[in-house]
BAROKOL-915866 format. One record per atom (N, C-alpha, C, O): residue in one letter; atom name; x, y, z. Coordinates in steps of 0.1 Angstrom, whole numbers, padded with zeros to 4 digits. Layout:
% residues N
TORZA  a  CA  X  Y  Z
...
This chain:
% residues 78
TORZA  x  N  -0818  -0410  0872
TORZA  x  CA  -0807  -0408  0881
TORZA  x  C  -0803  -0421  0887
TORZA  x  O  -0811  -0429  0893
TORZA  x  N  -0793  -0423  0885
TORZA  x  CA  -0788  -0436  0890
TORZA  x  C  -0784  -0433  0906
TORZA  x  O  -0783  -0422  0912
TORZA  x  N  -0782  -0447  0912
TORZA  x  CA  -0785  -0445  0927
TORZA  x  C  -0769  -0441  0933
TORZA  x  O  -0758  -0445  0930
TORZA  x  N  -0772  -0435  0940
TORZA  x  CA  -0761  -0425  0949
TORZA  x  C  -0758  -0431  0965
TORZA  x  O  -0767  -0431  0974
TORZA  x  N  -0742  -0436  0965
TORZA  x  CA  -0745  -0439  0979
TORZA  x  C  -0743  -0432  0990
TORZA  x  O  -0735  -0423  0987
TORZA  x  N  -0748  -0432  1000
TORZA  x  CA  -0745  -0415  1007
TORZA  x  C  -0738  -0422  1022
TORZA  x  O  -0731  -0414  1029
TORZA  x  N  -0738  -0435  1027
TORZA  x  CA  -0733  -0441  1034
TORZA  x  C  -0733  -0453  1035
TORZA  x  O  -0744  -0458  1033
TORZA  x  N  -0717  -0464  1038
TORZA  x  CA  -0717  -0474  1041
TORZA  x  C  -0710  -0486  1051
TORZA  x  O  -0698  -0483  1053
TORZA  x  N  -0712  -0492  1054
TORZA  x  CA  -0709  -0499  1065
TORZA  x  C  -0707  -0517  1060
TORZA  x  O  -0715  -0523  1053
TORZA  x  N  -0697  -0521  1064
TORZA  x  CA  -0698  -0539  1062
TORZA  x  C  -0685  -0545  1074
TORZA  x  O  -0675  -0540  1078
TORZA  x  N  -0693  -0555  1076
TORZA  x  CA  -0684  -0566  1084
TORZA  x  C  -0684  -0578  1079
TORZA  x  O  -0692  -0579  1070
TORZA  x  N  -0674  -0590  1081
TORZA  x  CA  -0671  -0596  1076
TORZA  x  C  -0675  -0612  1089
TORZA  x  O  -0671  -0613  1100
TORZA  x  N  -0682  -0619  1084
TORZA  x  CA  -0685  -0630  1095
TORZA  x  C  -0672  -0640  1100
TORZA  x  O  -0661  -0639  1094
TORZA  x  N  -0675  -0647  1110
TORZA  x  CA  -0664  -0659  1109
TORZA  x  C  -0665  -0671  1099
TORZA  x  O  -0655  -0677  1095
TORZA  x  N  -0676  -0674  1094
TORZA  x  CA  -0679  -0682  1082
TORZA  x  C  -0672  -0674  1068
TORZA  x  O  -0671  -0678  1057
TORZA  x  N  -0667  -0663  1072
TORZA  x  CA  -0664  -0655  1056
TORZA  x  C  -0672  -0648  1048
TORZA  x  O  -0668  -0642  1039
TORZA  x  N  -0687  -0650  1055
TORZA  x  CA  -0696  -0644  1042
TORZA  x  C  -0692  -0623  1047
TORZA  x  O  -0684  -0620  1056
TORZA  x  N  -0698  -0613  1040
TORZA  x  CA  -0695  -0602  1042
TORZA  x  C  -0708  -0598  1042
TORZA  x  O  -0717  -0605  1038
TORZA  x  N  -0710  -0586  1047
TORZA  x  CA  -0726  -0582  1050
TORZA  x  C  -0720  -0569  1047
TORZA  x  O  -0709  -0566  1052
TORZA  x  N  -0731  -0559  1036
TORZA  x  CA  -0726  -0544  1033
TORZA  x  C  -0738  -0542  1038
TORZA  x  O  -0748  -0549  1036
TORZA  x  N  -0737  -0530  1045
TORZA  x  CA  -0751  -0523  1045
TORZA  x  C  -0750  -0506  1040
TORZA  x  O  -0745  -0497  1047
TORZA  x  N  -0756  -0502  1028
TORZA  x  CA  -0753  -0494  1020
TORZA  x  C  -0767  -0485  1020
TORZA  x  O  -0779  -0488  1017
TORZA  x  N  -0762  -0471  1023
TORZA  x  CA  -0777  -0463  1023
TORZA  x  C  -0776  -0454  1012
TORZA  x  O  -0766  -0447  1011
TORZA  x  N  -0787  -0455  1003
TORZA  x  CA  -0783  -0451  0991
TORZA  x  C  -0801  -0438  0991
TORZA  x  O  -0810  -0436  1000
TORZA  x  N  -0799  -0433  0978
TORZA  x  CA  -0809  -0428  0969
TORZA  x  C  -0808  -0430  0954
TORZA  x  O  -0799  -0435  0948
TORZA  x  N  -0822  -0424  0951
TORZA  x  CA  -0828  -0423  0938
TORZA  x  C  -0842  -0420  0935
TORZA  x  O  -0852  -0423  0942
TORZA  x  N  -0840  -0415  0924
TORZA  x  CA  -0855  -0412  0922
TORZA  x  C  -0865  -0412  0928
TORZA  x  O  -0874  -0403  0927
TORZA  x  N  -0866  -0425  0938
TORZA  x  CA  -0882  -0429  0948
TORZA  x  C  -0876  -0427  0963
TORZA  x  O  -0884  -0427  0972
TORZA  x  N  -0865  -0425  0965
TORZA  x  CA  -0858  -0418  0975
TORZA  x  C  -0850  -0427  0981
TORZA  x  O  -0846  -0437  0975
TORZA  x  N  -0848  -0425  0993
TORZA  x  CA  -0837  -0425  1004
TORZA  x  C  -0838  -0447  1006
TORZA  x  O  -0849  -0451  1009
TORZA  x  N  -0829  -0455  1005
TORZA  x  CA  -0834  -0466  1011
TORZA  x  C  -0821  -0474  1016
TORZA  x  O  -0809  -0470  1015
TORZA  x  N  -0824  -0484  1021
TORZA  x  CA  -0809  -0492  1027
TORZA  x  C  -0811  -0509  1021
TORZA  x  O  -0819  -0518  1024
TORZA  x  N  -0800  -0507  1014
TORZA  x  CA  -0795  -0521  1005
TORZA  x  C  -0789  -0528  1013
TORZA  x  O  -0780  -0522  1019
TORZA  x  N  -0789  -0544  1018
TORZA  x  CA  -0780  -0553  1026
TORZA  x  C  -0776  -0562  1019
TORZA  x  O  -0784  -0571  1015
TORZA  x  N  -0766  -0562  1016
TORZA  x  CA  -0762  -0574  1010
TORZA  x  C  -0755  -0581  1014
TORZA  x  O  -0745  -0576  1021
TORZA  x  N  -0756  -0595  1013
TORZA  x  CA  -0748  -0607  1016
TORZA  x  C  -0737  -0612  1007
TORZA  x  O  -0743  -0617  0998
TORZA  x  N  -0724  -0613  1005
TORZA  x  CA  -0716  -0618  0997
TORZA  x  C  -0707  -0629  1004
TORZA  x  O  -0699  -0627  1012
TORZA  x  N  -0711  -0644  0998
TORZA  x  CA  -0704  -0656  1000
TORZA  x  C  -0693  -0655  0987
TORZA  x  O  -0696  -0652  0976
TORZA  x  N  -0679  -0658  0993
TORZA  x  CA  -0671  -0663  0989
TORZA  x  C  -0671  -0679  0981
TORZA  x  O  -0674  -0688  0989
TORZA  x  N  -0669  -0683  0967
TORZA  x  CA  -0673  -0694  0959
TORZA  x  C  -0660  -0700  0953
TORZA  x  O  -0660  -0710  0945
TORZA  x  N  -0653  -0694  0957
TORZA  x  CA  -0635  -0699  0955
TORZA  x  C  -0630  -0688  0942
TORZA  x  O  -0638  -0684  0933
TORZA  x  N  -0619  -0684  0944
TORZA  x  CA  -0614  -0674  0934
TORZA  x  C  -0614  -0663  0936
TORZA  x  O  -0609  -0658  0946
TORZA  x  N  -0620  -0656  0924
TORZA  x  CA  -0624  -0645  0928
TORZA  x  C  -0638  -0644  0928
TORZA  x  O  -0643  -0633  0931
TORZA  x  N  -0648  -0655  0925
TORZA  x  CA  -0663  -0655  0923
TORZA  x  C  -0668  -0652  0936
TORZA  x  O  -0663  -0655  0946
TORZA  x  N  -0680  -0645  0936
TORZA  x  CA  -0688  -0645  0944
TORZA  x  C  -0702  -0650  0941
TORZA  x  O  -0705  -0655  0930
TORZA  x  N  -0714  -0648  0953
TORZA  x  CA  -0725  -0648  0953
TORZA  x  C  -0728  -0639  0963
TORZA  x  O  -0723  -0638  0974
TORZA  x  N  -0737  -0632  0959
TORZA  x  CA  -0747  -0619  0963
TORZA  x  C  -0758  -0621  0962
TORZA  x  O  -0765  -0624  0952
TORZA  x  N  -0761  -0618  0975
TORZA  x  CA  -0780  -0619  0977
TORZA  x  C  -0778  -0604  0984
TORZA  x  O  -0768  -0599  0990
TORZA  x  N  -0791  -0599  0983
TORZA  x  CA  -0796  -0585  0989
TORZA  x  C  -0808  -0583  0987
TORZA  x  O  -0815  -0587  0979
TORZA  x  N  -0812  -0572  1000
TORZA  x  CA  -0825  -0571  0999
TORZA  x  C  -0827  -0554  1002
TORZA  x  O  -0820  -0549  1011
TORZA  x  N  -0837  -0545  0994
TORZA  x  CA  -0837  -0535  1003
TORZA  x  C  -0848  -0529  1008
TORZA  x  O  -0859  -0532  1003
TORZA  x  N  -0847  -0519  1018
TORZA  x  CA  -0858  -0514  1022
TORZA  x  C  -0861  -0496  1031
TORZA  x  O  -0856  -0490  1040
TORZA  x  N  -0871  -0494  1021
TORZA  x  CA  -0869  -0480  1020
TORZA  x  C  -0870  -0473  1032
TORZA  x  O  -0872  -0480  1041
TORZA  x  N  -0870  -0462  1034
TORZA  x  CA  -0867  -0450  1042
TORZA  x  C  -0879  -0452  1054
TORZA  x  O  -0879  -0449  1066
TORZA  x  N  -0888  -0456  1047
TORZA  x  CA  -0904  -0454  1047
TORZA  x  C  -0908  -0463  1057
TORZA  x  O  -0916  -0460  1066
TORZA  x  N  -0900  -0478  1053
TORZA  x  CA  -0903  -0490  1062
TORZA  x  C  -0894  -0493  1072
TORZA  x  O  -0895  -0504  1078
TORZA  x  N  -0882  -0484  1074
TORZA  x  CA  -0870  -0489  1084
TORZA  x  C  -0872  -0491  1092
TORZA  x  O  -0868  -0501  1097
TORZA  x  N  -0882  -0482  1100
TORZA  x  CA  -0888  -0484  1116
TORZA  x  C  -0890  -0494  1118
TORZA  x  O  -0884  -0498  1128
TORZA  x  N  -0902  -0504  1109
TORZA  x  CA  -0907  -0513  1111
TORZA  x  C  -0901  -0523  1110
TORZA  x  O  -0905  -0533  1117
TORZA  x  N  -0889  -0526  1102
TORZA  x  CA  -0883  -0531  1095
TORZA  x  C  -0873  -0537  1111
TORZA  x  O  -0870  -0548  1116
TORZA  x  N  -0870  -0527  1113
TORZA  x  CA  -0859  -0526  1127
TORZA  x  C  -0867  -0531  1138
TORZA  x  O  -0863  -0539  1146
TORZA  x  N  -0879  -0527  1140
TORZA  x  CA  -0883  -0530  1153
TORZA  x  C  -0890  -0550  1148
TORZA  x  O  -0888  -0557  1158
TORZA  x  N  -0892  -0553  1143
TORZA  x  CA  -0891  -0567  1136
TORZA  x  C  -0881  -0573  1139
TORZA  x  O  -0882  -0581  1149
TORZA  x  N  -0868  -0571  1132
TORZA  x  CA  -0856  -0571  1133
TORZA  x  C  -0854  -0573  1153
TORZA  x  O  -0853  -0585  1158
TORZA  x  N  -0853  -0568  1157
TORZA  x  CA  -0852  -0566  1173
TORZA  x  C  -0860  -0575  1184
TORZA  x  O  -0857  -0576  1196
TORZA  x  N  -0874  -0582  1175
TORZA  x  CA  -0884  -0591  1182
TORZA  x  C  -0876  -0603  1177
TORZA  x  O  -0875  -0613  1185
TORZA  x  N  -0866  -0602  1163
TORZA  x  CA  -0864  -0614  1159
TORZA  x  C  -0850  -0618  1168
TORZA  x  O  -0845  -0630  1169
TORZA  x  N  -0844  -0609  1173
TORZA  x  CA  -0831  -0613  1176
TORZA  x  C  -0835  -0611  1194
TORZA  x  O  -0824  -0611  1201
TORZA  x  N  -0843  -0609  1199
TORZA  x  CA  -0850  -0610  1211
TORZA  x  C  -0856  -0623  1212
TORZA  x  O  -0858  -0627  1224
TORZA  x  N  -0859  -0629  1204
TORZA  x  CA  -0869  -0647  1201
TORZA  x  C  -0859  -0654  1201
TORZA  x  O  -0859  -0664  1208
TORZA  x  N  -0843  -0652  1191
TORZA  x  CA  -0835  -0666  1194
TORZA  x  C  -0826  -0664  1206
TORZA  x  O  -0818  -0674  1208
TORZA  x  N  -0826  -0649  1217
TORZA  x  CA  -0817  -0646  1227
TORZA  x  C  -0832  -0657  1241
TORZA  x  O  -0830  -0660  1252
TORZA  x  N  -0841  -0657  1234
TORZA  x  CA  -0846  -0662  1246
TORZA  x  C  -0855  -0677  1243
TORZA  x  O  -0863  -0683  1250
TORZA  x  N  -0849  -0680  1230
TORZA  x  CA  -0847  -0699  1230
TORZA  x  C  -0862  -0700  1225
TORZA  x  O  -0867  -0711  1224
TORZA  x  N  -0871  -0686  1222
TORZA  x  CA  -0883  -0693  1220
TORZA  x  C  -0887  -0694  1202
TORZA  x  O  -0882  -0689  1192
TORZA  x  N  -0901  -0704  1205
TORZA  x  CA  -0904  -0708  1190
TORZA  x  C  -0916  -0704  1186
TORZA  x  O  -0924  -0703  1194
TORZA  x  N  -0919  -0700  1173
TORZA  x  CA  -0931  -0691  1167
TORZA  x  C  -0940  -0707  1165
TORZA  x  O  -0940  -0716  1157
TORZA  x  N  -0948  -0705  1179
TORZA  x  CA  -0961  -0718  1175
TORZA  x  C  -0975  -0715  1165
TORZA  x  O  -0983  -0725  1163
């Protein structure tokens, strides 16, 4: 079964790059793909992505949340 997307979301930065965030399945189930797409002149791109399953979102997010809590308050991982 090839993967199925069931919802998706992207914004576009001021630098240009594009960020999709795409919730998909398959076979091992439910997960969310993010991808980064830089602009390379033309029509070329570059794509990086990373994903992470159903299983790990919590953790995933509340990580996410310590990390954007650390550069809102200027501090450094000693």
């Amino acid at each position: 079964m090839p993967d199925r997307e069931i919802y998706s979301e992207r914004f576009r930065t001021d630098r240009g790059k594009t960020f999709f965030f795409d919730v998909k399945e398959n076979v091992n189930g439910k997960f969310v793909k993010i991808t980064e797409s830089i602009p390379l002149g033309g029509e070329r791109y570059k794509r990086n992505f990373i994903t992470v399953s159903e299983e790990s979102l919590g953790e995933f997010i509340t990580l996410a949340q310590k990390v954007i809590e650390a550069i809102k308050a200027g501090k450094e991982n000693k």
